[in-house]
Each structure stands twice: as structure tokens, then as C-alpha cells.
N, C-alpha and C positions, 0 to 999 in steps of 0.2 A: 321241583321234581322229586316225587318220592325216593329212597337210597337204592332201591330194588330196579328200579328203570335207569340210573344213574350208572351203577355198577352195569348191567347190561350193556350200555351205550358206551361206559369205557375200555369195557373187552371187547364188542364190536371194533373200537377204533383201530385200540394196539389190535385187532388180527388186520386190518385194512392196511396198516401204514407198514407192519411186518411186512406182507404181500409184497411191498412199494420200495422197501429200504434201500437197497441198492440206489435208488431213483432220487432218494430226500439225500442221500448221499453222495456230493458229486468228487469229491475225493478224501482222504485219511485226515485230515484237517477240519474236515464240516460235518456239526454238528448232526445229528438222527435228530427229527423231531416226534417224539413221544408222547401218549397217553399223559405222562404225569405232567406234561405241560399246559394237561387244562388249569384251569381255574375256578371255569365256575361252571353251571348245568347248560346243557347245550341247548341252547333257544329255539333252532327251528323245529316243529310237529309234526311227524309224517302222519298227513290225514288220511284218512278212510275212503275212498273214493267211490260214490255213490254215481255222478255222472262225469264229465267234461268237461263240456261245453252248454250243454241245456239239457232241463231233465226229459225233453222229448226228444232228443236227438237219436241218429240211425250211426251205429258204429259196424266198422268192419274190422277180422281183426285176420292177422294173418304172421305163421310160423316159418321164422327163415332160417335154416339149418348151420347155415354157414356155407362160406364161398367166397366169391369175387366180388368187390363192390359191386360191375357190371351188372351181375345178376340180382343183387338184390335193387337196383338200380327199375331196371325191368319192370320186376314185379310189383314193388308203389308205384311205378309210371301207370301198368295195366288195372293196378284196383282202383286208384284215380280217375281216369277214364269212364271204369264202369259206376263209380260208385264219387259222383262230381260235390253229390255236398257232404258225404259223410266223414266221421271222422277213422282215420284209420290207425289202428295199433297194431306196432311189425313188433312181434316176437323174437328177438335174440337169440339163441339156441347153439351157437357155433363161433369163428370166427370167421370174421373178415378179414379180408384182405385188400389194399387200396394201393391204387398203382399213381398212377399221374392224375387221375381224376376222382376229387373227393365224391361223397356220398351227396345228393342234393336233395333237400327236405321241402315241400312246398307248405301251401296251408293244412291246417287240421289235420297234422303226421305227429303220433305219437312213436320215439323209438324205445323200446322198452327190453333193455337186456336181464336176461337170468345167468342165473350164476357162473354157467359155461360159456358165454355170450362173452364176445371182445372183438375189437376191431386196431388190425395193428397195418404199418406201411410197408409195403415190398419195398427190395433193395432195387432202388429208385433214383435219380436224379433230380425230378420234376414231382416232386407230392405238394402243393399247393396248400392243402386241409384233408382230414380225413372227414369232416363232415363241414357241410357247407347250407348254410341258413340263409336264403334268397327272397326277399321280396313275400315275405311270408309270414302267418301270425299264426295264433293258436299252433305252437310244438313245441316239444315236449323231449328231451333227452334223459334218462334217467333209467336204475335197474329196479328192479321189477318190487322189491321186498328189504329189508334191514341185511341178511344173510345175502343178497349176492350187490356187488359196486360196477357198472362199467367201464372196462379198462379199456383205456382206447392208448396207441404204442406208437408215436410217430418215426421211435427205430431209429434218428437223429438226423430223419429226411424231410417228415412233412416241416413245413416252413409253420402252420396253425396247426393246431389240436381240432377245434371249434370254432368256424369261422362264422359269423352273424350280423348279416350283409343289409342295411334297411328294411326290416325286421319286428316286427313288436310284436308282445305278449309270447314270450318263447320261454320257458323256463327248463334249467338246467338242473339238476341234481342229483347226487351222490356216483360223478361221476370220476374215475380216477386215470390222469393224464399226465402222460411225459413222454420223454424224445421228442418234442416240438423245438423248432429253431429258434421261434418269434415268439411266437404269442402261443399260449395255453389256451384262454379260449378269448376270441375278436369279438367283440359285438358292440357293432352297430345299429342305433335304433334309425326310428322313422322322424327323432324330430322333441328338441326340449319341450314345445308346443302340444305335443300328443300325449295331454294326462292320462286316459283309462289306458294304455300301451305299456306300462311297466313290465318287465322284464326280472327272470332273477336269478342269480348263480349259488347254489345250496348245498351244503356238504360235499364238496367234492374235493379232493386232492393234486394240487398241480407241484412238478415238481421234477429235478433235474437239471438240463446242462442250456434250458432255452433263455433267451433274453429278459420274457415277460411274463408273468403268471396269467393276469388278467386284465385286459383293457376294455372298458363299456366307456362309449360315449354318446350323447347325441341319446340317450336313454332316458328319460324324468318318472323321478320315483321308483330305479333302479333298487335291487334286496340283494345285499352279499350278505352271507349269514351261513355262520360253522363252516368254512373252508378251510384249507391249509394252502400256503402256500411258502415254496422252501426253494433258496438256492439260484436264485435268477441275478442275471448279471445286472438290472437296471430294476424293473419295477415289480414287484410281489403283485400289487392290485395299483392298478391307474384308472380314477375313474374323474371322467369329464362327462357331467351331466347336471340337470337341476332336479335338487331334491334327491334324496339317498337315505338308505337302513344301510350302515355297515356295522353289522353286532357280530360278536363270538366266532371270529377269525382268528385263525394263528401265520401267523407271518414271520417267517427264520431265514436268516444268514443270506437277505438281499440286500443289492444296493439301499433299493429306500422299500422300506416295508409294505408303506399303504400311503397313496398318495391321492388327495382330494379336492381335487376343483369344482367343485358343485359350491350353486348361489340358488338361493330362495326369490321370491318374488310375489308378485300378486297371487301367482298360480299354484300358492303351495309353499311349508314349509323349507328350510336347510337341510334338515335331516339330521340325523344321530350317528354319532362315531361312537360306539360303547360295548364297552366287556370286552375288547379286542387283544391279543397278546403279541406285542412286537419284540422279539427278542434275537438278538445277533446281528441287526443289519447295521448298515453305515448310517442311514437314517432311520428312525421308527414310524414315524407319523409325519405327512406334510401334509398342510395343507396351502392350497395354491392362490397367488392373488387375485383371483375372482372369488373364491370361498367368500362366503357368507352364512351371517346366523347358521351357522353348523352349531349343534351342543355337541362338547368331547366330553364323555364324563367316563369314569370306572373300565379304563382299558390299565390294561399293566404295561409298562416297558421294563427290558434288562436287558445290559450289557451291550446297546446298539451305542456305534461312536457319540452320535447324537439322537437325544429322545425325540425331540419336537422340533418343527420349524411351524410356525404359525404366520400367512399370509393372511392376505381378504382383510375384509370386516365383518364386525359386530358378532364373532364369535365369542363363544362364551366355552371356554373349558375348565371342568368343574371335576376336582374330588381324580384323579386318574391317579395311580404306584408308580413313581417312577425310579428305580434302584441303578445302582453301577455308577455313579458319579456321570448319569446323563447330563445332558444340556436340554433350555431350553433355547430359543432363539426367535425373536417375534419382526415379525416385519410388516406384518399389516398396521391398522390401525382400529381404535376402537373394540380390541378386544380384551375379552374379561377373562385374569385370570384366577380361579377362586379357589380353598378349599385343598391345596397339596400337601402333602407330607413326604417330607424328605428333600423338600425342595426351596431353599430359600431364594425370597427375594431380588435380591443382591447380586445373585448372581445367573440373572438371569439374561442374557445379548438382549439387546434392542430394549432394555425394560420401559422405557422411557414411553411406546408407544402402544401401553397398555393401560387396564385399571388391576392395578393387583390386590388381591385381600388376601389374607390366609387366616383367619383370627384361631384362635385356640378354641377349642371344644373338650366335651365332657371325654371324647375319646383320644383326643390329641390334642392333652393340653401343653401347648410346649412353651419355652419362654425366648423362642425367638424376635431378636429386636423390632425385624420390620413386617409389619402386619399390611400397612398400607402405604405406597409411593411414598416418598418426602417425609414420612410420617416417625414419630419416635413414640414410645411405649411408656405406659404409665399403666401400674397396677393398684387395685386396691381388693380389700378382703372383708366383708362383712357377715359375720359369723353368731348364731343365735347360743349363747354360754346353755354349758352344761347344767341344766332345772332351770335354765330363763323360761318366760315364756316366750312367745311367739312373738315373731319381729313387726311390726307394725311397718307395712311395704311405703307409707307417707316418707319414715326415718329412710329407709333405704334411700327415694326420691331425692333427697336432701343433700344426702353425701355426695349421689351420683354426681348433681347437679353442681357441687363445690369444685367436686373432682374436675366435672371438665370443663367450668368454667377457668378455672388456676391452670389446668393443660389442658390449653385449647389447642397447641401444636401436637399434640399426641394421639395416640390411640387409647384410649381409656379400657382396662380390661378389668370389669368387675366378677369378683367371684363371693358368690353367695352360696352359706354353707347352712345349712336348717331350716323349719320352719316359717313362713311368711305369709304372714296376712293381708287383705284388701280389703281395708275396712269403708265403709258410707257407701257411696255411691259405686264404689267400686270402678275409678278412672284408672287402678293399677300402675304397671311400672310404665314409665315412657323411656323410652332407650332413646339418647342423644345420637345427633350426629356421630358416626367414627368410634363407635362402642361397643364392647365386647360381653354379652352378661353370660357366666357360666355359673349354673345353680345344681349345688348338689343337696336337693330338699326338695320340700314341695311351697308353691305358691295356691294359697284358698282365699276365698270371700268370706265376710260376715256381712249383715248388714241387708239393705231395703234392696239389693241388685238393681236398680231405676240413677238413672239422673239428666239434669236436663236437656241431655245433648242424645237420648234415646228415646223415642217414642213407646206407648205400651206392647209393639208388636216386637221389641228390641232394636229395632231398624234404628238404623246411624242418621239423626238429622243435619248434621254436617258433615259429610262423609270422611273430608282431609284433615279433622281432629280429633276425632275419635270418638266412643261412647262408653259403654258398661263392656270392660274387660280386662284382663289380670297383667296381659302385657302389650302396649304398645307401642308401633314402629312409625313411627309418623315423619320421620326426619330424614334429611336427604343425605347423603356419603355412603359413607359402609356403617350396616348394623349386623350384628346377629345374636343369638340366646341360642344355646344350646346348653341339654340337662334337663334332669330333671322331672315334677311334676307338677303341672298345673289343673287342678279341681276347682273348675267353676260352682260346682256344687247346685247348678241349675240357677244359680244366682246373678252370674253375669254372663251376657250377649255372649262374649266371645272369650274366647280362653287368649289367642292371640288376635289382631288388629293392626294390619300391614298396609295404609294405604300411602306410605312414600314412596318416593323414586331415589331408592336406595340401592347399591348395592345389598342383597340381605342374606345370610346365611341363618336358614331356622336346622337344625343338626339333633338328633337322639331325646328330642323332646316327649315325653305321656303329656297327651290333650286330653281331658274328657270331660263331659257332664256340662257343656256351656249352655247356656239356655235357649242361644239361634246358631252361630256356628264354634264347631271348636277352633279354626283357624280362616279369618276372613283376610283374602288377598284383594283388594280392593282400588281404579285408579294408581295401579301398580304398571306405568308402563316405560318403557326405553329399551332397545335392544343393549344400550352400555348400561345401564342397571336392572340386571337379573338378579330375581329372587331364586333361592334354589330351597327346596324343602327335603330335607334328607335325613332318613332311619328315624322318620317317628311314627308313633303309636300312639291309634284313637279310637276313643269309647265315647260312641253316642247314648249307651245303656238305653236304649230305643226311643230316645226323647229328644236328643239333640239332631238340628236340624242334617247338617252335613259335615261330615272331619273336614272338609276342603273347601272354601267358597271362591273361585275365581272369578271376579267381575269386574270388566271392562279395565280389561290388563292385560298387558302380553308379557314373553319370557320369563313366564313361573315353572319351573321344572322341578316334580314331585319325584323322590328316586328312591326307592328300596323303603317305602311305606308299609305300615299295616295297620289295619281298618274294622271296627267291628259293631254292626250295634244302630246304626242312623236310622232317625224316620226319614229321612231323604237318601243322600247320595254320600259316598267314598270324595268321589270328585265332582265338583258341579263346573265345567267351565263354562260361563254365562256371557250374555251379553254383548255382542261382540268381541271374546278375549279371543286375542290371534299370537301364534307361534308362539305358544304353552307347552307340554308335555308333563306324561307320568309314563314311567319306565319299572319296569320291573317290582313293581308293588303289591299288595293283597288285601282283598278286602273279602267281609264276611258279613252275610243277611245284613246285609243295607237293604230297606225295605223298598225302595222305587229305584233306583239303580245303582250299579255299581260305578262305573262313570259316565257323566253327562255332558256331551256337546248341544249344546242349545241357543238360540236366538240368535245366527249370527255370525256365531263363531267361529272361525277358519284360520285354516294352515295349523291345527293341532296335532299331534301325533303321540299315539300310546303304544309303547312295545315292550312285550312280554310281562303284563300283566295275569291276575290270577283272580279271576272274581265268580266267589262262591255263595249261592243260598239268596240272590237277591233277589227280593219282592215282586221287581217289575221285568226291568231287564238290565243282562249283564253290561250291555254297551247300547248307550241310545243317541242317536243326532235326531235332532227335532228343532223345527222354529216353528212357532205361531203366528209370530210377528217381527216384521224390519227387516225381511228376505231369508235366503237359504245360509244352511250352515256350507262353506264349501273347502272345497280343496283339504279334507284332514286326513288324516293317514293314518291306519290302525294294523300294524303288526305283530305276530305272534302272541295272539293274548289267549287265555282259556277261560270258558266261559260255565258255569254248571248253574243251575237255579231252574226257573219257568221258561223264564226267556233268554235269548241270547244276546246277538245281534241284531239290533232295531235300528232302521237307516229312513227315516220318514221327512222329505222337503228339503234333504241334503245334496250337493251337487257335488262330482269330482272326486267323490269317496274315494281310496284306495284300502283295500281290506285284502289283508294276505296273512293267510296260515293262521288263521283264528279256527280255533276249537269248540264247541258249542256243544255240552253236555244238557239238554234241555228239554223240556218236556210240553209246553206250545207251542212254541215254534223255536226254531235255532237261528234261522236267517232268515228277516224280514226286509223286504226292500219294497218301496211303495212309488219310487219316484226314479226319472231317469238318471243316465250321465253319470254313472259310479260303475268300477271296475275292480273283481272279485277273482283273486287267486289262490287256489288253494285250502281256501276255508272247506271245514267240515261240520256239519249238525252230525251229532251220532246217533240220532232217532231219526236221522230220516227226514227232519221235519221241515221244509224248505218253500217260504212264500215268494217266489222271486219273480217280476216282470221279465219278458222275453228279452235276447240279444236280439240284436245289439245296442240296444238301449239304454243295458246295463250288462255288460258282458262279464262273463263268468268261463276260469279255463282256468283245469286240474289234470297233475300228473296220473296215467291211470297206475294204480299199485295193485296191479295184479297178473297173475301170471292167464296163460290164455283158455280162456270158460271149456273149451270141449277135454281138452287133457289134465285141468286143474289144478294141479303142482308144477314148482319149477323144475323148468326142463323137462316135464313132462316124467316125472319118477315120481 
């Protein structure tokens, strides 16, 4: 996000949570949570909103002054009536008032408050919810524009805020709620079964003297994203559902912060815990023993008694800040935990029913002893002298190789300092089982770039030993390389060469200039050995085929990448690769797209990416061959180039708050069974099949067409 829209978004905040203070505050001992307690840019997009529900659809819209629930009750009963399929938007304008009987929302009800617009509880006995979500899809709660929030006041009567009663496709946002007993807001969906039915709770604020921030369950492919939540006696966010986005939440001084039972399956991804901030609760993060393939990665904790409890399996929690002498505590089994700082080993409860790695990188090179379970540490230092020449990467080979055979019980941590050659055929480094290479130099080729295990198109004739490339990972345990730069110089296949079933951490690496990819993940599959690819940087100089090749592998998770330059793709996930991800990345004129789902490939998910200038288009799913890509999940990405979003012979798509700056088309959808919330093309440009086939349903962000401004000034 540029610093100009950032700044904007964090004066908007501090004036919303000012508004609210009292509220985040439930007495002289508990923390305000603040602006400065972001971290990082706020993820969700308030799109532009062009239509609905479909671009032929009939809207009614209607201005409600303020009054009695009763009456505004009335009048969506009577425009329902007259007007049975359209979609109707009620105009806020005043306050409400709710007595014993919440507000009841049925289908296709947009409520849409401006700035003077609130809904608070009479002094009451009996308030149930001030608004109540019934058996109903397509709605919408939310204020109207950036400048006004809806404040809904339950006054410490209504027992819900937001009740969301067997319900799907309802999205909630930047709505701001307290004085609830129970719950902030309840939502229940229609069924873990009901993939186009997602559901999503978006900048809004709960907050106060109630039990629960937020509970969804029974929701699949549920979006929490930029909330706060503050001060509840048991759970900030509870969510029991399959499949979940929970990014860029703030969670203060509750029982348990953010609590997550969702489990993946045939039908879809775990989902993503990430960029989250838990700060002051008794617990930070749980996850519950049905959790599954969840990725935790890049959420921060502080000062919560305990940071993590980790249940379920074949989680994989990567790279997260944990400060204040947290804990970890693991009770599942088969999860991985990789990549922390500030967090050893050793002391972590339950370690025993994990895979732990940590190894030292170019940015956290630390000399702590245990890198991996059971494991003891061994270093060594290869160093090219001051007017040597250049290190001939055979000799490096050699050492490596002494080193871990003489400590085979160790972690082997090599650090290579200068210049490095790959000379012949260019087989490069092979990283042993349980090895750590940290390079501060560059690794190049000299030589015929060919050998016998490549064919003339560079392609791998044996795929599980490697071919023509500068580093490869071929060996099963834990590997990683971070540092540094590696220049294939167009001379060899790949720059790296990943097809074990390794734990692997690749960390701050420059790839460029390989002559088929700069980094091929390959035959890379295990939910307990995930590869994680994180903060590197790739130059295809328009010649290299793709910085990314995922083929027929699961759990490769790309994060905080940048991209520039391919005659193909940023990302290729190929081949059948299932439960993959890229999260918050960037790529630039990649000439045929920016990331690619193809052939197959299912249960992937990209959120909050950034892909600029590319060729073809910014996000493509496609098969030719060996059936549909399905069930993947694309949140909050932005898209600018020709094309945007291209969705061709894919099934089960979920696409929410994607941005599409393009100029042939924005949103392409060619085939059925995919469910679109929130996206925007901002030229308009929209080739979309009819609902419900492929249904589509956006907040309207607008005030109402005959008066034009909010509140009508």
C-alpha cells in the first residue's frame, strides 16, 4: 500500500476507536487499543461497487430517517412484497431503537448506514439481537463510505449484537459494536458442505463488557480480516468451520484471542492465520484438535500469558514474532514448526509431538544449539581469501560432504562467505540431509550449462536427482539456503532444485537468469514436510521461464516474495499441486501471468498479493487436461496489467475482494460452480455467467442515487 493511503487508513482508525474508547476500555487496568498497534498495511479493499448481485439485476433503494425498529421493520416487509426479486438498499439516516424485538433481514437486504445512522437497545429486559440474519443469503451490513462506521449499542441489554441464523453469503463490514451480553456478532452458516456460501466479518470493531467477540460456525471459507477485537471474558474470535482467511486482526486483553477449529478436506483448503496481532490475552492463538493444515505464519504476539496452543494436525506454523517470554505448547500431532525467532526449541510443552526446525538465516543468524529435535549443531565456515579467486563449488561439495558424514548426529550449518563457481555441467551444491547453507556472495556457472541428466529443453530426465542447477535439495530431513545470490547466467536449468521431501526453508535468497526456472519445487509433497519460500527476489530478465515452478507437490508456501521480468509466470502451480499458497507477494511484467493455477490443481490459496504489468493475466485457473482445477481460494490480491482475473474450467473457486485494475477485461469467468465476493474491475469490464451458477454479491458503497451525498448534505 502506498504511504499516502496508509496514513489515511491510520487516521481513519485512531478517529473510529477514539469514537469507541470508553467501549475498548472495560475498566482503569485495561489496555486502549490503538492505531500504533498496527503492524503492517491493512489487507481488506473497499471496492467500487458497480453492481450486487448481477449486472442485470433491478435494485430498490429506500431512506430510513430513524425510529423504532418496528417501523423500519414495516417498511423492508412492504418493499419486499412489492418488489419479490429485487435487491433492496435501506439507507440509515437516524437512529434506531430496538426493544425486545431485533431487526429481521431476509434475502437480498442491503443495510447500509451513513454517518448519522446507528442502532442502539432501549432499557429493556428482553433484547435478543439488534439485528437478526434468518434463513437468508445475499445481505449485507455495512456503512455506507471510509468516513462514516455503523454503530450498533446493545446498552448491556441485547444478549447478540449480530445474530446469523442458517444464513450464507452475508457479509458484514466496518461495523462498530458493544454493549452485547454474548456474542458481538453469532453467525451461523447453512453447512461446512456449502462451498460458494462463504460468509465474511471485515473491519469492524467489537468491543466491551460481553463474553464473545465473534463466533462463526458451520461457515466453509469464512473471511475475518482487519477487525478488532478487545476485552471479552472468554473468546475475541471462535471460529468452527472448514476452510478460513483470518489475516490482519487485532485481538487485546481476552481470555483467548483467536481461536480455530477449522479442518481442510477434499473440499478445499485449511486456510491462513496471518498478519494477526494477539496482544494481552491469557491465550494468543489456539488452535483446536480438529485443526488441520492451517498455515500460521507472520502474526505477532505480546505479552499474552501464553502465545500458542497448537492442536489438530499437519499444521504448519512458519516465521510468526512472538515477544514477552510467551509459550508455546503443542498438543496435536504432526505439526511443523519452522522459522521463529525469539523462540527456542527447548522450551517449548509438548515438543516432543512436533517437527521443529529453526535454522539460522542471512537475517537471523543465531547460534542457537537446537535447530532440529534430538539434533546437536555443528558449524563450519568457507570463506573465498582476500585476491583469491573464486571458490570452485566442487571443493565446497567436499567439505560439506566430510562435515556431515564425521556429524551425522548434528545439524550441519555451513556458511559460505564470497564468490562461488559451478563449473562443467553445472550439478552445483547438493545440500545434505539436516543442513543449513548460509551464503553471503554469489553462486555463478561457467561452462557447457548441459549434462546428462538434462535434456536439450532443460527438462530433468530423472526428476528425484537432479539436473543443470547451482543449488540442489534433493535429500529428505530439514534443508534450507538462505542469502545471498545466485546467477545462473542462462547457463543452468535452475538456479534452485527442490524435489525432496524435506522439511525446506529457502529465506532472502536473489534468483535470476536460470535458463528454464529460477526456483523448481518439484515431487515435493507431505503435509509434515513443508517447503516454505520466503523474502526472495527474482529476475527472469525476460528469458527465464518462471521465478516459481510448483509441480505436482503440495505445502509449498511462497510469502513476502518479489518478482520481475519472466517470459511465463511469478507462480506456476502445475500439475495437480494441492494445498500450496503465496501470500503477500509481488510480481512485475511477468509476461503470461502473474500466478498460475493449472491442470488440476486444487485447494490453493493466494491472499494479498500484488501483480503488476503482466502479459496475459494477473490470476489465471485453467486445465486442458486431467479435469478441473478446484476448490482454490483467492483473497485480497490486486490485480493491474490487461487482464485480471481469468477463472476458465475451474470449479468451487472462492474469490473475495480482489481488485482488478485492467483494461480487457477484469473478471473473466467461463464456467460454473465459483463464488465471487466483493471483487472489483475498475473499468467496468466484467464477462461473468449468470447466478446462480456462479454467484456474485457486493457490499453497495454508496450513499443513496436521488440525494447523492451522505445523509443527504
Amino acid at each position: 500500500m502506498k504511504p499516502d493511503k496508509l496514513i489515511c487508513f491510520l487516521i481513519g482508525l485512531m478517529i473510529l476507536i477514539s469514537c469507541r474508547k470508553d467501549d475498548l476500555k472495560s475498566d482503569d487496568n485495561d489496555p486502549v487499543f490503538t492505531a500504533e498497534n498496527l503492524i503492517t498495511d491493512p489487507i481488506f479493499q473497499r471496492q467500487i461497487t458497480h453492481f450486487i448481485t448481477s449486472t442485470d439485476e433491478n435494485t430498490q433503494e429506500v431512506i430510513f430517517p430513524g425510529g423504532a425498529v418496528e417501523e423500519l421493520q414495516v417498511l423492508i416487509n412492504n418493499m419486499r412484497s412489492s418488489h419479490s426479486e429485487s435487491v433492496i438498499i435501506v439507507h440509515i439516516r437516524g437512529k434506531i431503537t430496538v426493544g425486545d424485538t431485533p431487526l429481521v433481514l431476509g434475502d437480498k437486504t442491503c443495510l447500509s448506514f451513513e454517518s448519522c445512522g446507528s442502532m442502539v437497545a432501549e432499557n429493556t429486559s428482553n433484547c435478543p439481537a439488534l439485528i437478526h440474519i434468518k434463513d437468508a443469503e445475499y445481505v449485507s451490513i455495512g456503512a455506507v463510505n471510509n468516513t462514516a462506521i455503523a454503530e450498533l449499542d446493545g446498552g448491556g441489554i441485547a444478549e447478540r449484537g449480530i445474530s446469523v441464523t442458517n444464513s450464507g453469503k452475508v457479509n458484514i463490514d466496518n461495523v462498530n459494536i458493544s454493549g452485547y451480553k454474548n456474542y458481538g456478532i453469532f453467525y451461523q452458516g447453512r453447512g461446512n458442505d456449502q462451498l460458494n456460501d462463504a460468509g465474511s466479518i471485515t473491519r469492524c470493531i467489537l468491543s466491551g463488557t460481553g463474553e464473545n467477540g465473534i463466533l462463526v460456525k458451520s461457515s466453509a471459507r469464512f473471511v475475518l480480516i482487519d477487525n478488532i477485537v478487545a476485552n471479552h471474558s472468554s473468546f475475541g474470535v471462535n471460529l468452527i468451520s472448514q476452510s478460513a482467511t483470518v489475516a490482519g486482526n487485532f485481538s487485546l486483553n481476552n481470555q483467548t484471542g483467536i481461536f480455530v477449529n477449522v479442518t481442510a478436506g477434499i473440499d478445499g483448503p485449511g486456510g491462513v492465520v496471518a498478519r494477526n496481532v494477539m496482544k494481552d490475552n491469557n491465550i494468543g492463538l489456539e488452535l483446536g484438535s480438529n485443526t488441520k493444515k492451517i498455515l500460521v505464519t507472520e502474526n505477532e504476539f505480546s505479552q499474552n500469558t501464553k502465545g500458542m496452543i497448537i492442536g489438530g494436525q499437519e499444521n504448519q506454523i512458519f516465521n510468526n514474532d512472538i515477544t514477552g517470554g510467551e509459550q508455546f505448547e503443542i498438543n496435536g500431532s504432526g505439526n511443523v514448526v519452522a522459522g521463529h525467532r525469539k523462540v527456542l526449541g527447548s522450551e517449548i510443552a509438548g515438543g516432543a509431538n512436533m517437527s521443529y526446525f529453526n535454522p539460522p538465516t542471512k537475517d537471523n543468524p543465531h547460534d542457537d544449539p537446537m535447530i532440529v529435535n534430538g539434533m546437536g549443531r555443528y558449524d563450519i565456515t568457507i570463506s573465498q581469501g582476500d585476491g583469491e579467486p573464486d571458490v570452485d563449488l566442487a571443493e565446497v561439495q567436499v567439505a560439506v560432504n566430510e562435515a556431515r558424514q564425521t556429524h551425522s548426529g548434528d545439524v550441519l550449518v555451513v556458511w559460505l562467505n564470497g564468490s562461488f563457481v559451478a563449473k562443467g555441467d553445472h550439478t552445483g551444491l547438493d545440500v545434505p540431509s539436516n543442513t543449513c547453507v548460509i551464503l553471503d556472495g554469489t553462486i555463478y556457472p561457467e561452462g557447457s550449462g548441459m549434462d546428462a541428466n538434462s535434456d536439450e529443453s532443460h527438462n530433468v530426465k530423472e526428476p528425484t536427482t537432479g539436473g543443470t542447477q547451482l543449488v540442489l535439495m534433493k535429500s529428505g530431513g530439514y534443508a534450507s539456503f538462505s542469502g545471498g545470490i545466485l546467477d545462473s547466467k542462462d547457463l543452468s536449468a535452475y538456479g534452485i532444485y527442490a524435489p525432496g521431501n524435506n522439511v525446506a526453508i529457502i529465506d532472502g535468497v536473489t534468483v535470476k537468469n536460470a535458463e528454464y526456472n529460477n526456483i523448481g519445487v518439484l515431487y515435493h509433497s507431505g503435509a509434515t514436510t513443508p517447503a516454505f519460500i520466503r523474502d526472495c527476489h527474482f529476475d527472469g530478465n525476460g528469458e527465464t521461464n518462471r521465478a516459481i515452478w510448483m509441480h505436482l507437490c503440495d505445502n509449498i508456501h511462497v510469502i513476502n516474495c518479489a518478482s520481475l521480468n519472466h517470459y511465463a509466470d511469478f507462480v506456476d502451480i502445475d500439475a495437480g499441486a494441492n494445498y500450496n499458497s503465496v501470500l503477500f507477494s509481488q510480481c512485475e511484467n511477468e509476461k503470461r501471468t502473474g500466478i498460475f493455477i493449472e491442470e488440476k490443481a486444487s485447494n490453493n490459496f493466494l491472499l494479498g498479493n500484488t501483480m503488476t504489468g503482466s502479459g496475459g493475466n494477473a490470476i489465471s485457473l485453467y486445465s486442458s487436461i486431467g479435469g478441473q482445477c478446484k476448490n482454490n481460494i483467492l483473497v485480497c490480491n490486486n490485480c493491474t496489467g490487461p487482464n485480471g482475473m481469468n477463472i476458465r474450467y475451474a470449479a468451487n473457486t472462492f474469490a473475495f475482494n480482489n481488485i482488478m485494475n485492467t483494461g480487457q477485461f477484469g473478471v473473466y469467468i467461463n464456467v460454473n460452480d465459483n463464488y465471487s465476493s466483493q471483487n472489483t474491475s475498475l473499468e467496468q469490464n466484467y464477462n461473468l455467467p449468470k447466478v446462480p451458477e456462479n454467484p456474485w454479491f457486493s457490499i453497495p458503497y454508496y450513499s443513496y442515487s436521488e440525494s447523492g451525498n451522505d445523509c443527504g448534505l
